[in-house]
VEXDREN-2710 file (C-alpha; in Angstrom, 1 decimal):
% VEXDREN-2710
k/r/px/py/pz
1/UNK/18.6/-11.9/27.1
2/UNK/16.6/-13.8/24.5
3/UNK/18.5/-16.7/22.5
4/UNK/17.9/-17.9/18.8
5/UNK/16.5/-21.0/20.8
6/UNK/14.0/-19.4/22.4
7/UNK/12.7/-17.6/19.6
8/UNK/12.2/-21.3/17.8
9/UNK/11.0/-22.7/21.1
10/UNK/8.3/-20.1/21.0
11/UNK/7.3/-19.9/17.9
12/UNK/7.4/-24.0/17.5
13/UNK/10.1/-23.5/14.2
14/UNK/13.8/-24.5/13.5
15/UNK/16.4/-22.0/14.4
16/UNK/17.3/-22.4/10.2
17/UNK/13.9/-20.9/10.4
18/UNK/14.4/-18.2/12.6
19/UNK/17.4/-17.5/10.5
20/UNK/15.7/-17.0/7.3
21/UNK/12.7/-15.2/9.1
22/UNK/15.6/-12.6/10.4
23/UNK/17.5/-12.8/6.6
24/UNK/15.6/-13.7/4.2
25/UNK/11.5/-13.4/5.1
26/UNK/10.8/-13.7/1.6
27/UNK/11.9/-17.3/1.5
28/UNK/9.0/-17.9/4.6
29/UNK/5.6/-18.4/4.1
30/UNK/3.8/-15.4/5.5
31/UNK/1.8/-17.4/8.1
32/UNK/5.8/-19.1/9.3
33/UNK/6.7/-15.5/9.4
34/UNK/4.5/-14.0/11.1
35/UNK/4.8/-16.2/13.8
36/UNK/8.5/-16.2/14.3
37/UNK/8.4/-12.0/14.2
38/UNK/5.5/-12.3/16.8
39/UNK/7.9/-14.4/19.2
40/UNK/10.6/-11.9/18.4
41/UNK/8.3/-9.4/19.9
42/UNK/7.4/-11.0/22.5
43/UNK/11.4/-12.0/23.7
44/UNK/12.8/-8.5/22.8
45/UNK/15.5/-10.5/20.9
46/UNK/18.4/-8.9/18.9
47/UNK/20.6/-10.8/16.9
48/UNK/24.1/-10.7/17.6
49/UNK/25.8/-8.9/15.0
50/UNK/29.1/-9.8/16.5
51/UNK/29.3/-12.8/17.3
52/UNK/28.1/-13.5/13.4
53/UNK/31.2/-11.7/12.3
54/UNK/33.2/-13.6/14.6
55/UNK/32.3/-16.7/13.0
56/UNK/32.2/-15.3/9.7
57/UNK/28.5/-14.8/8.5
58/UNK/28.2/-11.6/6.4
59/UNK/24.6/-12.3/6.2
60/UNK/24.0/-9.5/8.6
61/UNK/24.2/-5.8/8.0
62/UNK/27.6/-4.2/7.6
63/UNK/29.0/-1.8/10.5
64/UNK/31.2/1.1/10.5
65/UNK/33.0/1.6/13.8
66/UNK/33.2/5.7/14.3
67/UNK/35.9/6.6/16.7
68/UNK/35.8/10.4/17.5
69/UNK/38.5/12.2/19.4
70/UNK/36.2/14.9/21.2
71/UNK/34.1/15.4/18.1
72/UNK/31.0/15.4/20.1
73/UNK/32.3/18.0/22.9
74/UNK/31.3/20.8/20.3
75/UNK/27.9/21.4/18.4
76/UNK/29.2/21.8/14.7
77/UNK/31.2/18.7/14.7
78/UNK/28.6/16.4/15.7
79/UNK/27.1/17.6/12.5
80/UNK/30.3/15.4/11.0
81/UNK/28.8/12.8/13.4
82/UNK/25.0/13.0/12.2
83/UNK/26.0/12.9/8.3
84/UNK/28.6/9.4/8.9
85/UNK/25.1/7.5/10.9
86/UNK/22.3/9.0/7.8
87/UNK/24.8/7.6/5.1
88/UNK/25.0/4.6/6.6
89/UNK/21.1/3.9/7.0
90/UNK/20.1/5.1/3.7
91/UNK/22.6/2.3/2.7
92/UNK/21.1/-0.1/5.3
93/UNK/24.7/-0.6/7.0
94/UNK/24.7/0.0/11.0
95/UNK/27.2/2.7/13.0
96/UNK/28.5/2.5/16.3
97/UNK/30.4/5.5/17.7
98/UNK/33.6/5.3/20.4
99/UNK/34.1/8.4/22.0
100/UNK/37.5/9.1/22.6
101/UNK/38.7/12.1/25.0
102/UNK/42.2/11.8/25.2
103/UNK/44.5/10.0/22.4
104/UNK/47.2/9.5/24.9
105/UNK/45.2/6.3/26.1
106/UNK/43.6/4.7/23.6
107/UNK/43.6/1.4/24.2
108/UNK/40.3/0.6/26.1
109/UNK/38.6/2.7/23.2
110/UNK/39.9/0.9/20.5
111/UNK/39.2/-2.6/22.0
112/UNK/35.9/-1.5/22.7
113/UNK/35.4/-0.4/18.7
114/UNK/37.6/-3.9/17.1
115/UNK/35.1/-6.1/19.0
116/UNK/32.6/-5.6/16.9
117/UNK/34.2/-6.6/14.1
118/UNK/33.7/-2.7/11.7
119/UNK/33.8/-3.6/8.2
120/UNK/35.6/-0.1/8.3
121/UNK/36.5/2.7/10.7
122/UNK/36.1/6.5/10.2
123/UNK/38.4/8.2/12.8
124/UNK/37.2/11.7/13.2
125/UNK/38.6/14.6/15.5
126/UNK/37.5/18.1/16.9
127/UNK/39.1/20.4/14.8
128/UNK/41.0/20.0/12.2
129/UNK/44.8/18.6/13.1
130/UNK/47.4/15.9/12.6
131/UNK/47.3/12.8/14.6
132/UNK/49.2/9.7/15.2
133/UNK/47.0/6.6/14.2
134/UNK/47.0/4.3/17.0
135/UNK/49.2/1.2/16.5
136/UNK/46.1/-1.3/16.9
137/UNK/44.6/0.8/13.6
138/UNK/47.5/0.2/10.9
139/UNK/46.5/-2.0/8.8
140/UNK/43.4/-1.4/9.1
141/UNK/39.9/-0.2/7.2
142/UNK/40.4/3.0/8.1
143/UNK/39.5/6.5/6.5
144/UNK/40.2/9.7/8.9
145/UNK/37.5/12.6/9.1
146/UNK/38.3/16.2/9.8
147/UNK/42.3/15.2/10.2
148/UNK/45.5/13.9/8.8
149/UNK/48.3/11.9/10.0
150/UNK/51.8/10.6/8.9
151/UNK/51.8/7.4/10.5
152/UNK/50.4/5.7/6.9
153/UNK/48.9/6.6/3.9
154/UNK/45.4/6.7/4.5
155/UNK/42.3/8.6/2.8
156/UNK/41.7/11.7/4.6
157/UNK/38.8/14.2/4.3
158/UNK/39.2/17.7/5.4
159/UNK/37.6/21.1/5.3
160/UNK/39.2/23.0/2.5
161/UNK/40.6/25.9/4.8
162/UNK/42.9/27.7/2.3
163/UNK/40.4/28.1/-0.9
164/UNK/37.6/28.9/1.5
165/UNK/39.6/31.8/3.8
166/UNK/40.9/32.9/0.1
167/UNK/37.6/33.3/-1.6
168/UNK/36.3/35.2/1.9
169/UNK/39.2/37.5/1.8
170/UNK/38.5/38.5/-1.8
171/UNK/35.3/39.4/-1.0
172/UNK/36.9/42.1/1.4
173/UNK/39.3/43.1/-1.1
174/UNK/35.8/43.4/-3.7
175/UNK/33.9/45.6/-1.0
176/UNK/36.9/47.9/-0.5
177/UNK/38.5/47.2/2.8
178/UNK/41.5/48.8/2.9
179/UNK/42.6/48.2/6.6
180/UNK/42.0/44.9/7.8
181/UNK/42.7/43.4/11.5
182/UNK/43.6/39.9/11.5
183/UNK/43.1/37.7/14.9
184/UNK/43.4/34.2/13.4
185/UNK/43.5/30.8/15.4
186/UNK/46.9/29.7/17.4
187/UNK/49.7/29.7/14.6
188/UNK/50.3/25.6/16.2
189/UNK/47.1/24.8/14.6
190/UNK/46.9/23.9/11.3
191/UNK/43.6/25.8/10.3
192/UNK/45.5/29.2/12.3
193/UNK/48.4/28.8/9.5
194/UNK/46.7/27.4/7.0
195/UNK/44.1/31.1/6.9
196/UNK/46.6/33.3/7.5
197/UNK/48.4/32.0/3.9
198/UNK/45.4/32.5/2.5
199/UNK/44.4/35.9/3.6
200/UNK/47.7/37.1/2.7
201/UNK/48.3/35.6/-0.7
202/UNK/44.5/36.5/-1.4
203/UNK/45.8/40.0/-0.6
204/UNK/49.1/39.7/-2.2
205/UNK/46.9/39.1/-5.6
206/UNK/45.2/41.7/-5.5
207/UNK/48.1/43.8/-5.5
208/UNK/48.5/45.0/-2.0
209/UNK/51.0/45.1/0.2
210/UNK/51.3/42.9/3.5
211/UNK/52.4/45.8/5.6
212/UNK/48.7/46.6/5.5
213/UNK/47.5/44.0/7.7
214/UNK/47.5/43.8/10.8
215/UNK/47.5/40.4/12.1
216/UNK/47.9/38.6/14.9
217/UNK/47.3/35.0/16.4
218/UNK/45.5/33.8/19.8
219/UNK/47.5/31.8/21.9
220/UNK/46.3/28.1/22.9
221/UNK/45.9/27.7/26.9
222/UNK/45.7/24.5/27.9
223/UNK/41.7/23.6/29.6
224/UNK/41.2/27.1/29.1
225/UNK/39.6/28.3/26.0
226/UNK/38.0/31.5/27.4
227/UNK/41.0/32.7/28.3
228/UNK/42.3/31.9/25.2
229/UNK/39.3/34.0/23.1
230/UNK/39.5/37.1/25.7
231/UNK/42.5/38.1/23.8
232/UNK/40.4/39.2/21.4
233/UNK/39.7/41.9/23.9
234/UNK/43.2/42.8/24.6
235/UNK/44.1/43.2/21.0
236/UNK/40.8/45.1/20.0
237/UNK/41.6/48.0/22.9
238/UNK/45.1/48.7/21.7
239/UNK/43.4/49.2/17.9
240/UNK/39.9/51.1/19.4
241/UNK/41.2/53.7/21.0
242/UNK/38.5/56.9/20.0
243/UNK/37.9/54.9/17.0
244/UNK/39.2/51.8/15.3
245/UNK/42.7/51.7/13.5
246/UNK/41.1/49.8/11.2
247/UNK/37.9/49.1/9.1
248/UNK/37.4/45.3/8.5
249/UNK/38.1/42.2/11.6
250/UNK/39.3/39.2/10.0
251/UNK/38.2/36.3/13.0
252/UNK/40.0/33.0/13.0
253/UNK/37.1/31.6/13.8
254/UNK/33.3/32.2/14.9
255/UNK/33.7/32.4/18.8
256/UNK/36.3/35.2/18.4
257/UNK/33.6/37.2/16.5
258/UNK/31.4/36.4/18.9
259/UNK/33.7/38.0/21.6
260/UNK/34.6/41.2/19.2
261/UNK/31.1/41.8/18.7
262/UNK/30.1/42.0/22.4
263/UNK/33.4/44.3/22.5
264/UNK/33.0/46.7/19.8
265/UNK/28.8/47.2/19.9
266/UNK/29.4/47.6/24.1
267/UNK/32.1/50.4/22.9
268/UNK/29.3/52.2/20.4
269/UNK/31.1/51.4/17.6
270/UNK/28.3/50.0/15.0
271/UNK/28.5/47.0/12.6
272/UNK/29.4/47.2/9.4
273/UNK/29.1/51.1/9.1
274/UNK/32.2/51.8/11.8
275/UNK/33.7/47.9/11.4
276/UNK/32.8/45.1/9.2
277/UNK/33.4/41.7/10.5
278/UNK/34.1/38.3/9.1
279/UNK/33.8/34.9/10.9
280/UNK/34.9/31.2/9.8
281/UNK/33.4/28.4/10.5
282/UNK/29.5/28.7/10.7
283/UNK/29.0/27.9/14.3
284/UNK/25.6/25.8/14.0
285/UNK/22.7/28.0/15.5
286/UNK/24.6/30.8/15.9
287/UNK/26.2/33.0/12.7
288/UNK/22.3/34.2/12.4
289/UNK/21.8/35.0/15.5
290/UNK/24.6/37.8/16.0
291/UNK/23.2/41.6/15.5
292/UNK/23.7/42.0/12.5
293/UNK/24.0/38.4/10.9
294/UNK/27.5/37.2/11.0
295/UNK/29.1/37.0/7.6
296/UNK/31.0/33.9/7.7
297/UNK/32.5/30.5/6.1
298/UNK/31.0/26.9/6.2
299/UNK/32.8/24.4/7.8
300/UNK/31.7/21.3/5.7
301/UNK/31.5/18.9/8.6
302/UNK/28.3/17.4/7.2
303/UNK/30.2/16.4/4.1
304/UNK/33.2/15.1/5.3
305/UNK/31.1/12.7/7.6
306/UNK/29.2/12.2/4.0
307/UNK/32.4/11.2/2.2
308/UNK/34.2/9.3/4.6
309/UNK/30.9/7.2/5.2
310/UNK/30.4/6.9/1.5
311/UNK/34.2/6.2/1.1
312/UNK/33.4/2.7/2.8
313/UNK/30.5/2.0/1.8
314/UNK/31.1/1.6/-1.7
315/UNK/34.6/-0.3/-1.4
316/UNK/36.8/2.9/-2.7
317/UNK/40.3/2.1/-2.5
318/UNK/42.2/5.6/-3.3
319/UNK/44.5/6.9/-0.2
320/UNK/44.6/10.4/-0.7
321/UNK/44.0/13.8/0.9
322/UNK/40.0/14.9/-0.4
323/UNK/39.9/18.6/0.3
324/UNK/36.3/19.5/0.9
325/UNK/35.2/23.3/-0.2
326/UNK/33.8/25.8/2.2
327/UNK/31.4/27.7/1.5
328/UNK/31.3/31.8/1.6
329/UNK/27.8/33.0/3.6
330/UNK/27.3/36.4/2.4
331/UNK/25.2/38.1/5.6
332/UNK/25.0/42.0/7.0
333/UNK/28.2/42.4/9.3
334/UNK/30.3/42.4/5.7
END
C-alpha cells in the first residue's frame, strides 16, 4: 500500500505538501495540486484515518463507529442503518459499521470498532429490547438506537410503540369494530407488552370493556421464527370456525398479518368486508403488496438512525430516553 512518501516522491513535493494538498488544497497553488492529486491517482493512496487519531490529528474527517446487534439480518432495520451513514455524509463525517450477531461475545467486535478511534458510537439492535452495554463501552461516546439498557444513563432513541399502537387502535374503535382479536408479539418482548397496554387502555377510553378482546400472545422459539408466526394459524382456527368470532385482527406485528392473510383469504373469508386487519411495523416493500393493502404502523427506523447520527454530530450532551412517533398508514384491509 501507497505511503505519504511516495506520494511526495512522485509528485517531487514535501509530505507538508501532501498534507495540505489532502487538508487544505486551497492553501496549494493549483499547478502544486494538481500534481500531488495526480500521484494520488496514480498510487491508489488512502490516508490513514487511524493512525491520525492515534497520534492526535483531528485534521481528518470525524467517524462514528455503528455497532449493530443483528440490525442488518432484517430489511426494515437496515433502513436505521442507511439513515445513521446519509447523516453522516451530508455532514462530511465517515461511518464504519461492526456487525455484531451474538452479544454474549463481544469482545472481538468491539476491538475491531475502538481501533479506529469513533469520535462516537451508535449501538443499534434488531428489534426493539433492553441490553447490557458492554463493559469496554462505559464510559464511552455512546448513543443506543432502537434499544435501552440499565447498565448507565445513556441517550436512547426508540420507536414510540405505545402512542403509535394507541392512535391505531382508535382508529378501530372510530370505524366501529366491536370484536377485536388480538395476537400481539411474545409478552418477553418489550414492543409485545408495550401494544398490548396500549390497545387496551386505547379501548378502556373509549368506554369499553376489556372482556371484549380477545387477545393472545405468540410464543418466542429459539432459531425458529416460523414456528413461532404459525401460531397465528392455530389461534385463527379455534376463532374461524363457519365464520370468524370476531370482526377486526389486531397483528403484533407485519409478518403475523402476513400469515393471517394467507389463512383467512385460503378459508374464503374476504378482507375487510368479513375481517378487517391491522399490521405494525411497515415491513419495507411489503404492507402494499398484500391483497388488499395492509393497513399498518411505521416503524421510524429511518429516524432513529437520523437522531442518533445527528445526536453526535452536533455535540448534544442530554442522556435521555427520545421516543420517536410512529406513524398510522391508513390502507384497504381497515
Amino acid at each position: 500500500m501507497a505511503s505519504l512518501k511516495d506520494v511526495a516522491k512522485l509528485a517531487s513535493v514535501s509530505l507538508m505538501t501532501v498534507s495540505r494538498a489532502i487538508n487544505n488544497p486551497d492553501k496549494l497553488n493549483k499547478e502544486t495540486y494538481k500534481r500531488v492529486k495526480k500521484a494520488i491517482e496514480q498510487l491508489n493512496y488512502v490516508p490513514d484515518l487511524s493512525a491520525r487519531k492515534i497520534r492526535g490529528d483531528h485534521s481528518g474527517p470525524h467517524a462514528i463507529g455503528v455497532l449493530a446487534l443483528e440490525t442488518a439480518t432484517t430489511p426494515f432495520s437496515v433502513e436505521l442503518l442507511q439513515a445513521i451513514e446519509r447523516t453522516a455524509q451530508q455532514h462530511g463525517w465517515n461511518t464504519f459499521i461492526v456487525n455484531l450477531f451474538d452479544d454474549k461475545d463481544a469482545n472481538h467486535a468491539i476491538n475491531t470498532l475502538l481501533s479506529y478511534r469513533p469520535n462516537g458510537i451508535i449501538y443499534t439492535t434488531m428489534g426493539l429490547r433492553k441490553v447490557e452495554l458492554p463493559e469496554r463501552l462505559l464510559g464511552k461516546n455512546v448513543v443506543l438506537a432502537n434499544c435501552i439498557s440499565d447498565s448507565e444513563q445513556l441517550a436512547c432513541y426508540i420507536p414510540d410503540d405505545y402512542s403509535g399502537q394507541y392512535q391505531a387502535m382508535q382508529q378501530v374503535i372510530n370505524k366501529g369494530y366491536q370484536k377485536p382479536l388480538c395476537i400481539y408479539l411474545s409478552e418477553h418482548t418489550l414492543a409485545g407488552s408495550i401494544r398490548r397496554q396500549a390497545a387496551e387502555q386505547a379501548w378502556l377510553d373509549a368506554g369499553k370493556n376489556l372482556d371484549d378482546l380477545i387477545s393472545y400472545h405468540t410464543s418466542t422459539s429459539q432459531g425458529n421464527l416460523a414456528q413461532e408466526y404459525m401460531m397465528t394459524v392455530e389461534i385463527l382456527k379455534q376463532h374461524c370456525a363457519r365464520k370468524p368470532e370476531f370482526d377486526v385482527l389486531i397483528c403484533g406485528n407485519d409478518r403475523i398479518a402476513f400469515v393471517a392473510y394467507q389463512y383467512l383469504l385460503s378459508n374464503g373469508f374476504h378482507i375487510p368486508n368479513d375481517v378487517a386487519i391491522l399490521g405494525y411495523d411497515n415491513m419495507v416493500g411489503t404492507g402494499e403488496l398484500f391483497y388488499p393493502p395492509l393497513t399498518t404502523v411505521q416503524l421510524p427506523h429511518y429516524e432513529i438512525g437520523e437522531q442518533a447520527a445527528l445526536h453526535i454530530i452536533t455535540g448534544q450532551t442530554q442522556k435521555t430516553v427520545t421516543q420517536v412517533a410512529s406513524a398510522f398508514l391508513q390502507r384497504q384491509s381497515l
